[in-house]
N, C-alpha and C positions, 0 to 999 in steps of 0.2 A: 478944247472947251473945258471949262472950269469944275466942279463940283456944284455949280447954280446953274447947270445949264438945265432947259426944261425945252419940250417938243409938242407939237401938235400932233397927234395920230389921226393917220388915214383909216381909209377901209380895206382888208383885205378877206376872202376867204378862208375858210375855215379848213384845215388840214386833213383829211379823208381818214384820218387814223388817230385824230384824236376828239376827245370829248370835251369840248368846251364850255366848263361853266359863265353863266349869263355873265359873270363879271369880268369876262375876258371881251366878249362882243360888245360892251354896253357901261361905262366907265359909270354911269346913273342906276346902276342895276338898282341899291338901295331905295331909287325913288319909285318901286311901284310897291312897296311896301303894302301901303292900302290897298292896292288891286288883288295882293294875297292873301289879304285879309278876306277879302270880298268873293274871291274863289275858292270855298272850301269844297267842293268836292271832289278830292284826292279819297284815291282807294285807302280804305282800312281795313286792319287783319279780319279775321271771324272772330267775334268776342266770345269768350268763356267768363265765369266768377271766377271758376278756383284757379288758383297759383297755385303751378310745382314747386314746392319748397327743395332746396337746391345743400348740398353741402357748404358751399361759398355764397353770400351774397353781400353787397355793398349795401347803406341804407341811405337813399335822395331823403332831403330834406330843402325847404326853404324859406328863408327866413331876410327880414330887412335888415339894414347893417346898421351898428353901433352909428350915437351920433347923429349929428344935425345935418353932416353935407354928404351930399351925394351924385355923382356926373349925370347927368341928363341922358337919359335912356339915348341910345343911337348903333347905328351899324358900321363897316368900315372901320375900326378903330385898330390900333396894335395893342399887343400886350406882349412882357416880359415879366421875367422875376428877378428881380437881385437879391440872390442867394444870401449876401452879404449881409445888408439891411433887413430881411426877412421882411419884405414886401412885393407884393404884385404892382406892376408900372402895367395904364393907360392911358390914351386918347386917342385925339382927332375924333375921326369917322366924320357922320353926318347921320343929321336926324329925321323924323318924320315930316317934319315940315321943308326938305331939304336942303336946311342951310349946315355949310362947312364948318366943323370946330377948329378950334389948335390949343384947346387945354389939356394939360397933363395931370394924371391922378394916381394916387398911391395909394392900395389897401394894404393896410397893417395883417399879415397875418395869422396873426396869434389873439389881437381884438375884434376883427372885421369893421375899422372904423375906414372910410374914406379921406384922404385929406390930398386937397388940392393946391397942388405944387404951384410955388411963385418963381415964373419963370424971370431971368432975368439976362441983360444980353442980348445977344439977336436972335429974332422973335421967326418963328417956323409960320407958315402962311397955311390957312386953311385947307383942309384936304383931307382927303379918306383914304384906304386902301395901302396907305406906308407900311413899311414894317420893321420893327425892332430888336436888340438883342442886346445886352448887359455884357462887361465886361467889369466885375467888381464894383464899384459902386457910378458907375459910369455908364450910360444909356446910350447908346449909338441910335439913329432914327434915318430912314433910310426911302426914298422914293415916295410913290404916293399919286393920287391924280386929284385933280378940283378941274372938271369940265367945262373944257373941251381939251383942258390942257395935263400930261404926265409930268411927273417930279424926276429928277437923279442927284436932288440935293443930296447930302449927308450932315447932320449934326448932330453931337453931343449934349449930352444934359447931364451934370452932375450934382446926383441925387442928395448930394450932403448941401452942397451950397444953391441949386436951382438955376447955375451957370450954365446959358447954351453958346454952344459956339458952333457955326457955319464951316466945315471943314474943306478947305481949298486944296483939292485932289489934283493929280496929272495923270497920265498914262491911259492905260485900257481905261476909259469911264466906262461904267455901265451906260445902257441905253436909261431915258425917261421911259418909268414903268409903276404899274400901280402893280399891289401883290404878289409881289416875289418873294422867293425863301432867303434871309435873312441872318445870318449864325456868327457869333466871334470866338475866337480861341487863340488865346497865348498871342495879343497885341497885336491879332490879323482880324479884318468885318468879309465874310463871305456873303456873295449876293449868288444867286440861280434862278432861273427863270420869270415867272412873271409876265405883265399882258406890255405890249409897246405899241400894240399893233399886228404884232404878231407874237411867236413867243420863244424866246429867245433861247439858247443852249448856253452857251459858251459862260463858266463857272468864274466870276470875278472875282481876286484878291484883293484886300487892300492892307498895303504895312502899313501902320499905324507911325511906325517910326520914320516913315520916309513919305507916307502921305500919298503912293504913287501905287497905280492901280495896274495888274496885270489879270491876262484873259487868258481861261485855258479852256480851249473845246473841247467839247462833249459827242457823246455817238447819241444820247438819249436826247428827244425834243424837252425842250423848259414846260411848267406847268405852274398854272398861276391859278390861285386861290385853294391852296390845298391847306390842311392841318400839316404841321411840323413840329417836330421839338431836335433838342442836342439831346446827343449823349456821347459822353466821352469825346472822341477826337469825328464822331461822325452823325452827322444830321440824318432824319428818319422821315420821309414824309408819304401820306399816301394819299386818292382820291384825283378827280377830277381827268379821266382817262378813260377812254374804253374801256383798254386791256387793264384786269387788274392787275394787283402786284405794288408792293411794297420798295419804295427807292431809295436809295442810302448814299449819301454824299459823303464821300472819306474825303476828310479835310486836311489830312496826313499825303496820301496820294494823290488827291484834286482830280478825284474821280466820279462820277455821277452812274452809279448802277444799279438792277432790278437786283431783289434778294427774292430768292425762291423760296416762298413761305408753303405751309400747308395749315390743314383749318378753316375755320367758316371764319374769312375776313370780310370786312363791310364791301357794303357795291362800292367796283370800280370806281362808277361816276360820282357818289359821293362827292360835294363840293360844300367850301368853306365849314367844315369840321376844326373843330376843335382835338389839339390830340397835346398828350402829358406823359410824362414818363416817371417813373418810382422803381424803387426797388433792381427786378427785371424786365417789369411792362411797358410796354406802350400803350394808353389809354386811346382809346378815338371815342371825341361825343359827338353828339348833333351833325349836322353836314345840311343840305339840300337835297332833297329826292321827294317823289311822286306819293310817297304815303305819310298819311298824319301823324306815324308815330316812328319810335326807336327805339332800337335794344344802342347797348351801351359793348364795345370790344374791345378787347385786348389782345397783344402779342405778347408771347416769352421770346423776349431777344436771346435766348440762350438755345435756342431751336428753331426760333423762329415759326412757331408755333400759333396760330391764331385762336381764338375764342370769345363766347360770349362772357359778359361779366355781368351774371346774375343780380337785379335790382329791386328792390321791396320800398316803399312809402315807409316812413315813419311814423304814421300814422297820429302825426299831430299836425305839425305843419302841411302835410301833403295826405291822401287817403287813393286808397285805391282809383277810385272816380276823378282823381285825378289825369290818370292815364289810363291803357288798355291792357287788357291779357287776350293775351293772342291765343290761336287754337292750337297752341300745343303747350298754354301754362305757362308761358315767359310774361313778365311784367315790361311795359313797354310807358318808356317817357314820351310826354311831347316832343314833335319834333321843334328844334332850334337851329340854328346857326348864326356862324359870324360871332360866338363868342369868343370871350375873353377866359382862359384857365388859367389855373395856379395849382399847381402841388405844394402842401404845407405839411414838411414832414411829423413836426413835435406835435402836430396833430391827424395827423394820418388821415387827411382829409384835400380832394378834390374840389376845391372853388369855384366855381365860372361866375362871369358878371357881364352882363349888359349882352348885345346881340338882339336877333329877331326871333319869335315876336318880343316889340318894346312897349315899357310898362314903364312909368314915371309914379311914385319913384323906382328907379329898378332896383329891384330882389339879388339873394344873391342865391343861387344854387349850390347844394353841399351833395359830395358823396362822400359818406363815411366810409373807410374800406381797411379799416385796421383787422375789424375779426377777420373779413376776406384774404388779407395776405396769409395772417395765420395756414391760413388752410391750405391756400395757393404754395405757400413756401413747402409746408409738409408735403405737398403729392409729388414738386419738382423733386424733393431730396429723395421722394421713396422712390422715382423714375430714376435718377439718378445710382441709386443703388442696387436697383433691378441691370442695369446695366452691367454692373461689376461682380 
């Protein structure tokens, strides 16, 4: 079968050992949106007024983006960054009303202006849940579902001219999946688990140069809707699991395993978070879970070390009352999910767009976290020199 082949998923059981978020059982999970809306009572921390003022903390803000246009609030969507261009790439998803997209959008980020790409070529078919990954100024797009039905397309978009093209794969295809991990490096697209119906293991390559797909198994079961990012030759991702713990995909060995982290990392189950990488960290925001609000964490991949990343209002755009402080002084965001992030380094500043809850027109969320590395980098060097 081709690179357009596409399946129907059945029903199976849920695997005794793992934790499945809704959007592995239920390819519509998006459409009870309003029923979320409509059940708000989830636990919330004990409130306090006063905030521990912290030696590090990042400052949320949020603000509407430069400019006339802007994508239509939704969930489901992918997002990348092309390093190159110095812009955030998304679409698809689907909306509150739910109907399927297949428009593409690019945030500038250095003006926060939106502009919607003219695709041209052959045209991508509505659908949520794809995912994406940049290889220089080239967008790879990858799987997906529009119900009842899963994607294992693959196409191209090139970000300079808006050219897609439908990429006619052979060998190991991946299975039709919606939310899988996604990553390219050095003229190869990496796919890893994801929902099919079940969830898959087995780690797909694809040469770029030869178009021909090969499968290398895994010991670890696949996980579909989790946060992920690259870094360097190896994919990070975490959430959506009983057991916690932190997974690393070495793209070098085509290996899929658990990193033994220490530190307060977010709940295991944790699902569809957003997670970003800078500097040494790994950022995780938002996810899905049972309480209204969220602290915001980090890892130092150089330890592998977890931690909270202390957060303050800006107190123009957002105010305390915008979120909680919990009983022991942390400032806590609304909870989110299903966004879209970007790291922008000449501005030292954490992005996310669209996700739930959706707001038309949708806002864009900022963490500033320039003074916070300051501080961060200082304590790693003075730990580092305690060492020696």
């Amino acid at each position: 079968m081709g690179g357009n082949e596409s399946a129907m998923a059945g029903a199976h059981g849920t695997p005794s050992d793992m934790c499945l978020p809704v959007v592995g059982t239920r390819m519509n999970d998006e459409k009870v949106m309003s029923q979320l809306r409509a059940a708000s009572q989830l636990k919330t921390p004990t409130k306090r007024n006063h905030i521990v003022r912290t030696a590090f903390t990042a400052i949320w803000s949020q603000i509407q983006p430069n400019g006339p246009l802007t994508p239509h609030s939704r969930v489901g969507q992918f997002y990348s960054t092309c390093t190159e261009l110095g812009i955030a790439i998304t679409g698809l998803g689907i909306t509150d009303d739910n109907t399927y997209l297949n428009d593409i959008w690019a945030l500038n980020q250095q003006t926060l202006t939106w502009t919607n790409l003219q695709i041209t070529g052959d045209q991508i078919s509505p659908r949520a849940n794809a995912r994406a990954t940049c290889l220089g100024h080239i967008l790879y797009i990858f799987g997906g579902a529009c119900e009842p039905v899963f994607y294992n397309d693959l196409f191209s978009i090139d970000l300079t001219t808006g050219q897609c093209t439908l990429i006619q794969t052979t060998g190991d295809i991946p299975s039709p999946r919606s939310a899988p991990i996604v990553g390219g490096l050095d003229g190869k697209i990496y796919v890893w688990g994801g929902y099919d119906s079940l969830w898959p293991s087995d780690l797909h390559v694809l040469d770029l140069s030869t178009n021909v797909w090969k499968a290398y198994p895994q010991e670890i079961q696949g996980r579909t809707g989790v946060g992920y990012t690259l870094v360097g030759d190896k994919i990070y991702c975490f959430g959506s699991a009983k057991t916690g713990g932190l997974l690393q995909i070495d793209l070098t060995e085509l290996k899929v395993s658990l990193v033994q982290t220490t530190g307060a990392e977010p709940p295991s189950s944790l699902a569809n978070s957003s997670m970003i990488f800078f500097d040494h960290y790994l950022i995780v925001i938002g996810g899905k879970f049972h309480v209204d609000w969220t602290l915001i964490y980090a890892c130092d991949i150089t330890r592998f070390w977890w931690f909270v990343l202390h957060v303050l209002p800006d107190g123009e755009t957002v105010s305390q009352t915008d979120g909680c402080v919990s009983d022991l002084g942390l400032f806590m965001l609304p909870r989110a999910h299903s966004m879209g992030a970007s790291w922008c380094p000449t501005r030292r500043e954490i992005v996310t767009f669209l996700g739930f809850p959706t707001k038309d027109p949708p806002p864009l969320y900022i963490l500033s976290v320039g003074e916070a590395m300051g501080v961060l980098n200082m304590r790693s060097d003075m730990l580092e020199m305690l060492k020696h």
